[in-house]
C-alpha positions as CSV (number, residue, x, y, z in Angstrom):
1,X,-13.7,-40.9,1.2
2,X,-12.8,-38.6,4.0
3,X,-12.5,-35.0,3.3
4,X,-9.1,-34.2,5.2
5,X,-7.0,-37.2,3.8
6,X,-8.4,-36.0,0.5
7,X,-5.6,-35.3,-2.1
8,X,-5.1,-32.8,-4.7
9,X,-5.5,-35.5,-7.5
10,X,-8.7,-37.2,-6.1
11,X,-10.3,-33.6,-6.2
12,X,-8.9,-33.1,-9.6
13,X,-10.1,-36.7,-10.8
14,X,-13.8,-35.7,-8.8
15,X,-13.7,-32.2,-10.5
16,X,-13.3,-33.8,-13.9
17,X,-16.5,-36.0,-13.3
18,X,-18.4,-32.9,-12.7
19,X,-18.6,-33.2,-8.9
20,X,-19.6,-30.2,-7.6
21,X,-18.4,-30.6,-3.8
22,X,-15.2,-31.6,-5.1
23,X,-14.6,-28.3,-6.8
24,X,-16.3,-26.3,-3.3
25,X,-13.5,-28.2,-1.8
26,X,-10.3,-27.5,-3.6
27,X,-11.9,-23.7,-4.2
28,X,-12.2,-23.3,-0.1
29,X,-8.4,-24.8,0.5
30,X,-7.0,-22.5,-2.3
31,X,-9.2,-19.7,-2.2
32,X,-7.4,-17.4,0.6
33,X,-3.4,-18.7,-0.4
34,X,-3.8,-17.4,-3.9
35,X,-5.2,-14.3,-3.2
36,X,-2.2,-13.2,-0.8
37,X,-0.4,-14.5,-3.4
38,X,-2.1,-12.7,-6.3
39,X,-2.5,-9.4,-4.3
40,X,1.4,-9.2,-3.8
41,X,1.3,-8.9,-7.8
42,X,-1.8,-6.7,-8.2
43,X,-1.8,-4.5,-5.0
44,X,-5.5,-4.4,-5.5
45,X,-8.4,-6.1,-3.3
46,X,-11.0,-6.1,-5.9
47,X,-8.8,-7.2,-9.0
48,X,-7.1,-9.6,-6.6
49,X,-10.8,-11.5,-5.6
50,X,-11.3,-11.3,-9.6
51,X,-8.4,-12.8,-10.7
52,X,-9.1,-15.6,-8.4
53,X,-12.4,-16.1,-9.1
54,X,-12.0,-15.8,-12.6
55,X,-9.4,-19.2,-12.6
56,X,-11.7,-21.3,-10.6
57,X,-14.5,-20.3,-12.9
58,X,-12.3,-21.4,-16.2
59,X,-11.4,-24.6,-14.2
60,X,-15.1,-25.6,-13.8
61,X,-16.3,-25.1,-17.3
62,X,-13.1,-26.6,-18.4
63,X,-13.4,-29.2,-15.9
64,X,-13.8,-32.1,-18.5
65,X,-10.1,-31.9,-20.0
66,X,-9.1,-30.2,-16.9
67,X,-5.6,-32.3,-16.3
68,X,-2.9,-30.4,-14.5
69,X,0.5,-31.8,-15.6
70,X,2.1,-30.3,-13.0
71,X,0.3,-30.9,-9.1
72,X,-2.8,-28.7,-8.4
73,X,-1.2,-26.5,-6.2
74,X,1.4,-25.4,-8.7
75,X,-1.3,-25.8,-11.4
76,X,-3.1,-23.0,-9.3
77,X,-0.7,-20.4,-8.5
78,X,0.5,-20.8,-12.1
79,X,-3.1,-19.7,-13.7
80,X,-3.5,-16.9,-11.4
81,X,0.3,-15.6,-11.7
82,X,-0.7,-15.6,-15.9
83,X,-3.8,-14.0,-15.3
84,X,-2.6,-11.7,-12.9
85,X,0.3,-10.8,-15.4
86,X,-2.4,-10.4,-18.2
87,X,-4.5,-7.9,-16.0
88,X,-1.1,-6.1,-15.2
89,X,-0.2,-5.4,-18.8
90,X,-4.4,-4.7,-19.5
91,X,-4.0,-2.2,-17.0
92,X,-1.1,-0.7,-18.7
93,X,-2.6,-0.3,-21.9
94,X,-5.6,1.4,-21.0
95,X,-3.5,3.6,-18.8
96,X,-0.9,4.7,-21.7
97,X,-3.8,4.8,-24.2
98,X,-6.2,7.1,-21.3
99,X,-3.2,9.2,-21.4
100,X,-3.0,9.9,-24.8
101,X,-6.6,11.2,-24.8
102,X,-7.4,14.8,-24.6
103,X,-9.9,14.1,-21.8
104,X,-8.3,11.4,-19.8
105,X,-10.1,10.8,-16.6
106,X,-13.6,11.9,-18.5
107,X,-16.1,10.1,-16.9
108,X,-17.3,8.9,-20.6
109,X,-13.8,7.5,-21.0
110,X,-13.1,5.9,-18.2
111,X,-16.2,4.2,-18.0
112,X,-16.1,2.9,-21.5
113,X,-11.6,1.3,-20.4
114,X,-12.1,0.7,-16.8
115,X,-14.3,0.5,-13.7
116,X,-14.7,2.8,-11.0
117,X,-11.7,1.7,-9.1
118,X,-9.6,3.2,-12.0
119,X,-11.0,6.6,-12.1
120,X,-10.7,6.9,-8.1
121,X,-6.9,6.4,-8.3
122,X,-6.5,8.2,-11.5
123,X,-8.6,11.4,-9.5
124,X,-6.8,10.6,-6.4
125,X,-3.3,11.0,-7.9
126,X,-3.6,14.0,-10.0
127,X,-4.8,15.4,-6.7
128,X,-1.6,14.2,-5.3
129,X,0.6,15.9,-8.2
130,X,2.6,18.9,-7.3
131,X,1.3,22.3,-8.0
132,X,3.2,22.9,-11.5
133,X,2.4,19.3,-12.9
134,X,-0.3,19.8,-11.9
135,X,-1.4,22.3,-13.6
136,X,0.3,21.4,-16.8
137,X,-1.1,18.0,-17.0
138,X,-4.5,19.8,-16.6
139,X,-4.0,22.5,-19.1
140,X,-2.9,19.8,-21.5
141,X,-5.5,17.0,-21.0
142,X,-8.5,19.4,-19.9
143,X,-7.6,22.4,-22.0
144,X,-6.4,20.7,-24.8
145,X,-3.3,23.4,-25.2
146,X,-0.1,22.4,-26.7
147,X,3.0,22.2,-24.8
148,X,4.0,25.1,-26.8
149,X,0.9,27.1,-25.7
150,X,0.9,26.0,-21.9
151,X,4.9,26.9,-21.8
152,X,3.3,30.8,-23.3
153,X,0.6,30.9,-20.6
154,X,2.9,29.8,-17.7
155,X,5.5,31.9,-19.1
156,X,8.3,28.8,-18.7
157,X,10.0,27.3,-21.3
158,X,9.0,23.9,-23.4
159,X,11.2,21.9,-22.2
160,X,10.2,22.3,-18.4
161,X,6.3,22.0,-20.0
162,X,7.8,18.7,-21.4
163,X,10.2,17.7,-18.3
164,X,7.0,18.1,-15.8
165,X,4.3,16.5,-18.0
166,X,6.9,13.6,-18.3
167,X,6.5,13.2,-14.2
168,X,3.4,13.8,-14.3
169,X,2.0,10.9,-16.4
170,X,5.3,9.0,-14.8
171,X,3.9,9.5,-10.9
172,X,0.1,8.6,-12.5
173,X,1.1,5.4,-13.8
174,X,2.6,4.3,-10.7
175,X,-0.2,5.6,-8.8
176,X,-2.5,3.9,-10.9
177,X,-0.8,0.5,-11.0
178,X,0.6,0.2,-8.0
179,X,-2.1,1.2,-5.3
180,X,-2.0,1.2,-1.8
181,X,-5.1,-1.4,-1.3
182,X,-4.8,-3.5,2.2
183,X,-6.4,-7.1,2.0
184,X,-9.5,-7.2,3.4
185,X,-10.0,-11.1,3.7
């Protein structure tokens, strides 16, 4: 059977038989389109390669009931578009639960939620936060004060403790999920 007349549902009907080169095959024409396609949802080099990786990897030990009702292609972009979603909203938690934590970007903490990557653009952006919310969202989260005792020490009322802590954790969020990561493949 030649390689480049080779359809979609020969590699699928190869893949189901356990054929190993059959599965190198559809991996190597598939590979590189869905992770452009997956790092347009994910913004993230690292997560994107995972994602990928990760839907190949449930295809092969699935392989034996693998039967994609749908063609391959679609089948494809399909599992990593779900599992791109799922790491989207994963994300999300352990960013709105980090930031609920009196210590957010504690090393112990954010090793135990998230790798590395999350940390570096958690540090990165609270870096980027301007002056006042700054220092709010430090005295809050390092400090543990209350919004009532960080409005005292800044001498400014609640209300602008409240209004700036609400960008703050806004503009880290967005930082967070939404990196600036350029493809390297």
């Amino acid at each position: 059977m030649s390689t480049s007349l080779e359809s979609d549902s020969q590699l699928a009907d190869e893949i189901r038989r356990g054929n190993g080169a059959a599965f190198d095959r559809l991996f190597r024409k598939y590979y590189s389109p869905l992770c452009d396609f997956v790092m347009r949802i994910v913004k993230s080099h690292d997560a994107t390669e995972d994602i990928v990786q990760e839907v190949f990897a449930r295809l092969w030990i699935d392989r034996s009931d693998w039967i994609p009702e749908i063609s391959v292609r679609a089948y494809l972009h399909k599992a990593v578009r779900n599992t791109a979603l799922n790491y989207l909203k994963h994300l999300q938690v352990i960013t709105s639960w980090s930031s609920k934590q009196p210590e957010t970007y504690s090393n112990d903490v954010v090793e135990e939620v998230a790798n590395r990557e999350l940390l570096s653009a958690l540090q990165e952006a609270i870096e980027q936060l301007p002056d006042g919310s700054r220092t709010i969202f430090l005295l809050s989260r390092e400090e543990g004060l209350t919004y009532t005792e960080i409005a005292d020490v800044l001498n400014i009322s609640k209300k602008t403790v409240e209004t700036q802590m609400g960008r703050a954790l806004k503009t880290l969020r967005r930082h967070v999920l939404e990196p600036a990561v350029k493809p390297r493949y």
